[in-house]
C-alpha positions in Angstrom: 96.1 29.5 166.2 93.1 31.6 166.1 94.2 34.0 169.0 97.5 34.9 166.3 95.4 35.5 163.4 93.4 37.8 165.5 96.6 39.7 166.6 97.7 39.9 163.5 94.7 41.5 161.7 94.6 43.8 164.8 98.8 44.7 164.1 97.4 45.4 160.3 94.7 47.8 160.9 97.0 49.5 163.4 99.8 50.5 161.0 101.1 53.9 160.5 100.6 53.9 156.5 96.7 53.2 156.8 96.2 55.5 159.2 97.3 58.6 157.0 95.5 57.4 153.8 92.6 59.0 154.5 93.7 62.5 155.7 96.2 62.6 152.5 92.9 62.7 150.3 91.4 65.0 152.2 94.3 67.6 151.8 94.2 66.6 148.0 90.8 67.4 147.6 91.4 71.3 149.5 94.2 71.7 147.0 92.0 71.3 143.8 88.8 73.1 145.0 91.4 75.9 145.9 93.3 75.7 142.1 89.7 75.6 140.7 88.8 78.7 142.6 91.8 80.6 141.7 91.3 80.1 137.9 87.7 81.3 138.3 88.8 84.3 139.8 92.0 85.0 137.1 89.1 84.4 134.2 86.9 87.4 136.0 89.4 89.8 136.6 90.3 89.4 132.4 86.8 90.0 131.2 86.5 92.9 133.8 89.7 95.1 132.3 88.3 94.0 128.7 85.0 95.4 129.3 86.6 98.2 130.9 88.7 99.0 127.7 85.6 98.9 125.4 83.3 101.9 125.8 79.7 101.4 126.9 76.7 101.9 124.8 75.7 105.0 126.8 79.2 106.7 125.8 79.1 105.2 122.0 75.1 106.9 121.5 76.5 110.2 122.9 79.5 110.1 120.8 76.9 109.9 117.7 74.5 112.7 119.3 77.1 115.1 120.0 76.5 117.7 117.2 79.7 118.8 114.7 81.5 122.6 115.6 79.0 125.1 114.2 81.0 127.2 111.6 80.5 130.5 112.5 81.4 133.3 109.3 83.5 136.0 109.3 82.2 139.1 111.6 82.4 142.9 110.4 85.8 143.3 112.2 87.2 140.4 110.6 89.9 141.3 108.1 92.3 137.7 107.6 91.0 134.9 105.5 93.6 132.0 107.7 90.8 131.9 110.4 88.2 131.4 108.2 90.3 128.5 106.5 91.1 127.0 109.8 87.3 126.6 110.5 87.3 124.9 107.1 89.5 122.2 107.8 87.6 121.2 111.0 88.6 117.6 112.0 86.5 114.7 111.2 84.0 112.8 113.0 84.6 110.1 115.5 84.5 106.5 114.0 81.6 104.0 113.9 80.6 102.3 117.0 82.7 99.7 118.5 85.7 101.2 116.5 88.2 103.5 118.0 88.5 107.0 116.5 91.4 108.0 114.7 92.4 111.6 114.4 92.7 112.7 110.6 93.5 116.1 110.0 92.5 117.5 106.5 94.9 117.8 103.7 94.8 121.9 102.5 97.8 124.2 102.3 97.7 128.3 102.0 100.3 130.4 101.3 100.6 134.3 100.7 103.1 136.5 99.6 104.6 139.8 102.1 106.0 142.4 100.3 109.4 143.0 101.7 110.7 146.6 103.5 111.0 148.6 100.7 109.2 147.2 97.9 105.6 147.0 96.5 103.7 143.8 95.8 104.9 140.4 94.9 108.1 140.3 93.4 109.0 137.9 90.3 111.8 137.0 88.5 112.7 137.4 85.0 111.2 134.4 83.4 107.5 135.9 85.7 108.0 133.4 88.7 106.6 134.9 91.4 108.8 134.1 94.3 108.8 134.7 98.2 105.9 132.2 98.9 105.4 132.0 103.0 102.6 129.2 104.3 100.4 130.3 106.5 99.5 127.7 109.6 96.1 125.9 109.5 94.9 123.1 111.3 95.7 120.8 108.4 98.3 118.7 106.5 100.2 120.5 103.9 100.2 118.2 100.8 103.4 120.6 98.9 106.7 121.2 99.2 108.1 124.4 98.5 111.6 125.3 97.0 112.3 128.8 97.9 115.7 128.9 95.4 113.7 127.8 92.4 110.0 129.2 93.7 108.5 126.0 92.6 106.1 124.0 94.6 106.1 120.1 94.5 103.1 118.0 95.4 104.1 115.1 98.1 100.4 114.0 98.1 98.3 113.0 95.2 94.7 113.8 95.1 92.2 116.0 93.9 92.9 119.1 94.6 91.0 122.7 94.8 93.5 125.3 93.4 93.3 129.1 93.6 95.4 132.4 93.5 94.6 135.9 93.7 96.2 138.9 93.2 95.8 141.2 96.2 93.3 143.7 94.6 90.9 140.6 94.0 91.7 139.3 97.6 90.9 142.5 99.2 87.6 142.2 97.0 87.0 138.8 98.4 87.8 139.9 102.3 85.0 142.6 101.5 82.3 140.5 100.3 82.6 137.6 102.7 81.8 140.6 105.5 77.7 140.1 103.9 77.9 136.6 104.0 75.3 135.4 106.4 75.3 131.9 107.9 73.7 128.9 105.8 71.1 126.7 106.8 72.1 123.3 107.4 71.1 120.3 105.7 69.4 117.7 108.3 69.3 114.7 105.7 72.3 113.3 103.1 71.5 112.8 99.4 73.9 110.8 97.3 75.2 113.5 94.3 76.4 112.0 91.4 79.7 114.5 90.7 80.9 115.7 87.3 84.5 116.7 86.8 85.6 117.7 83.7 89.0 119.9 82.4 89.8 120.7 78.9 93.1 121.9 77.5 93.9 123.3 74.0 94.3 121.0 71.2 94.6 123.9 67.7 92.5 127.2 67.2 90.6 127.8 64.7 88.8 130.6 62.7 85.4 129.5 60.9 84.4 133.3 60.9 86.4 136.2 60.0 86.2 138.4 63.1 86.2 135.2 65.8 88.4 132.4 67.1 87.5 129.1 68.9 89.6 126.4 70.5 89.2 122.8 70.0 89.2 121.1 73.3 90.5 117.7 74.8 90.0 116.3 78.4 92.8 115.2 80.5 90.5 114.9 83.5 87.0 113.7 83.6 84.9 112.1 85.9 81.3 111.1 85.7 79.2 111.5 82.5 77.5 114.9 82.7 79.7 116.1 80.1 81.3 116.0 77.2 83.7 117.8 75.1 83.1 117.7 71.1 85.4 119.5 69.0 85.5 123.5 70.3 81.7 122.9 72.0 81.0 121.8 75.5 77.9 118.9 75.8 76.2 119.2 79.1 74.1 115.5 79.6 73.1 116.6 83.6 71.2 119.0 84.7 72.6 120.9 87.3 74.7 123.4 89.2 78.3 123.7 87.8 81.5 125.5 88.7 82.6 126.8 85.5 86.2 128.4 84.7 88.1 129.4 81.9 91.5 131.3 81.5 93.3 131.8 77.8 97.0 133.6 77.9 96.8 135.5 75.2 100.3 136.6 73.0 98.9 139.5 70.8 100.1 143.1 70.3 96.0 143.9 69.6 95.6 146.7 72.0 92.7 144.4 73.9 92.2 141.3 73.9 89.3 139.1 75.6 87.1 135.6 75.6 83.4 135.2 75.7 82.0 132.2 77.4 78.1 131.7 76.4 75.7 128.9 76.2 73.1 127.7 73.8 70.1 126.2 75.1 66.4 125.6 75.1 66.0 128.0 72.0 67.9 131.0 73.1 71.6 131.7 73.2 73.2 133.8 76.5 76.4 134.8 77.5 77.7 134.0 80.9 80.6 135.7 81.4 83.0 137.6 79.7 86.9 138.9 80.5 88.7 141.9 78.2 92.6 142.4 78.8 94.7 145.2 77.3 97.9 144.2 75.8 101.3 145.9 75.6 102.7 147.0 72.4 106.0 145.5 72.5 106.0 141.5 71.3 108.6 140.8 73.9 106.5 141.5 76.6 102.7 141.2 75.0 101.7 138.3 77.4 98.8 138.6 79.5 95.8 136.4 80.7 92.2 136.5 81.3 90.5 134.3 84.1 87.0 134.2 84.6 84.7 132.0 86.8 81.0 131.7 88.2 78.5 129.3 89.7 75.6 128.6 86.5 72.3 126.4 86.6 73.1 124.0 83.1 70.1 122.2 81.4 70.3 118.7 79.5 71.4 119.7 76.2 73.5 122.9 76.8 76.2 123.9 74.2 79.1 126.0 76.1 81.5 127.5 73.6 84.4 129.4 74.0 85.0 132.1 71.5 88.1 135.2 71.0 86.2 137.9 69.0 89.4 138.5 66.9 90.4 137.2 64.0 93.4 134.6 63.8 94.1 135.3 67.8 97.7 134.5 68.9 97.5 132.9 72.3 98.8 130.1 74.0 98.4 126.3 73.9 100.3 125.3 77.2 97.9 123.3 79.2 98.4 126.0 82.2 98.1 128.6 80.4 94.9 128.1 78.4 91.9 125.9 80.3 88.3 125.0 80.3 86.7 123.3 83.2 83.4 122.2 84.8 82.7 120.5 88.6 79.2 119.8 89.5 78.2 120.8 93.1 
């Protein structure tokens, strides 16, 4: 009886099923270490092509070093204003660090008139549009849309906008002085400006003195608190530099007619700039404007006036044809 337990223990141990057990785990073991592995490598490989993707500190503390385009001005044989308005509307700076630059191209529009074959000048129409308006390329967006069967121009963009036309005389002026200009220093550190903006447009005219007329003013746009309008006068609160312009369209048969913009002040009274137009004769065609701008240094307390040395002038209340305005630079 003993002799066929023995056997059959021996039979046991010797059975196909038992023998494999251990070789089986072994294999299992390989596969998982091997899966294991694989992930590890898979997780390397996708932090290596993010880190490749984001730019190193070296390239992001160059970025910031690297100096803007110098703006060179115009040389003696310069005669076209588009280049110098191209170097204007540079393009901006690269973005912060670990931020992507966009490119943003500035928003600015020019356009000039050429006088056809055969004529002189601009050309208007009947009602005084001038017409025949062809933009010039800059490296910018154009923020207008112009109509060349109506001559009208259409903003697409709002904003704050710089606005200017000449007449060629003044722009051959302008081409001639910018040959002096010199190039400016520039400023190594930023101060935060507080910025005044104010534009005035005709309410009613008045006459307090016999031989002078004044316009009473009201804002349709302000920004900041360096000034104030108050009846015909001008309050300045912020001492500064200003832009100041002024146009009135005068409607008079008066053989001249002009404004006088001064400013009261720290005890004395000064003028700043005067404009005198002459006038036709005929009422139907007695229209005619004076403009007039400069750069002034304005004290706390200031008093700009706006005065027509004639008596009960006729001139325009349109808000584009009669204007005050101030910007502080």
């Amino acid at each position: 009886m003993a002799a066929r337990r023995s056997q059959r223990r021996r039979g046991r141990r010797g059975e196909p099923g038992t023998a494999l057990l251990a070789p089986l785990v072994l294999s299992l073991g390989l596969a998982l270490a091997c899966l294991g592995l694989l992930l590890v490598v898979v997780s390397l490989g996708s932090w290596a092509t993010l880190s490749a993707q984001e730019p190193s500190q070296e390239e992001l503390t160059a970025e910031d070093r690297r100096e803007p385009p110098e703006l060179n001005p115009q040389t003696e044989e310069s005669q076209d204003v588009v280049p110098f308005l191209e170097q204007l509307v540079r393009p901006r700076r690269s973005a912060p660090k670990g931020r992507k630059a966009r490119p943003r191209r500035a928003i600015a529009a020019h356009y000039e008139v050429h006088p056809r074959p055969g004529q002189d000048g601009a050309q208007a129409g009947v009602d005084g549009t001038v017409s025949g308006w062809e933009e010039t390329k800059i490296n910018s967006s154009s923020p207008l849309r112009y109509d060349r069967q109506i001559g009208e121009f259409t903003v697409i963009r709002a904003g704050l906008y710089y606005l200017y036309c000449q007449s060629p005389d003044v722009l051959e002026a302008w081409k001639d002085g910018a040959k002096s200009r010199r190039r400016r220093a520039v400023l190594t550190q930023k101060h935060k400006k507080k910025h005044s903006v104010l534009h005035l447009v005709p309410v009613n005219i008045t006459s307090k003195d016999s031989d002078v007329t004044e316009v009473m003013w009201q804002p349709v746009l302000r920004r900041g608190r360096g000034l104030e309008a108050q009846g015909d006068i001008v309050r300045v609160w912020d001492t500064g530099i200003y832009l100041l312009y002024s146009q009135v369209l005068f409607h008079d048969v008066t053989f001249t007619m002009g404004q006088v913009v001064s400013r009261e002040g720290q005890g004395r009274r000064e003028t700043l700039f005067r404009c005198i137009r002459s006038m036709p004769s005929d009422p139907d065609r007695a229209y005619n404007s004076c403009y007039s701008a400069g750069v002034f240094h304005l004290h706390q307390g200031d008093i700009i006036t706006v005065k027509i040395p004639r008596a009960n002038a006729k001139l325009s209340l349109s808000p584009h044809g009669t204007f005050l305005g101030f910007v502080k630079l």
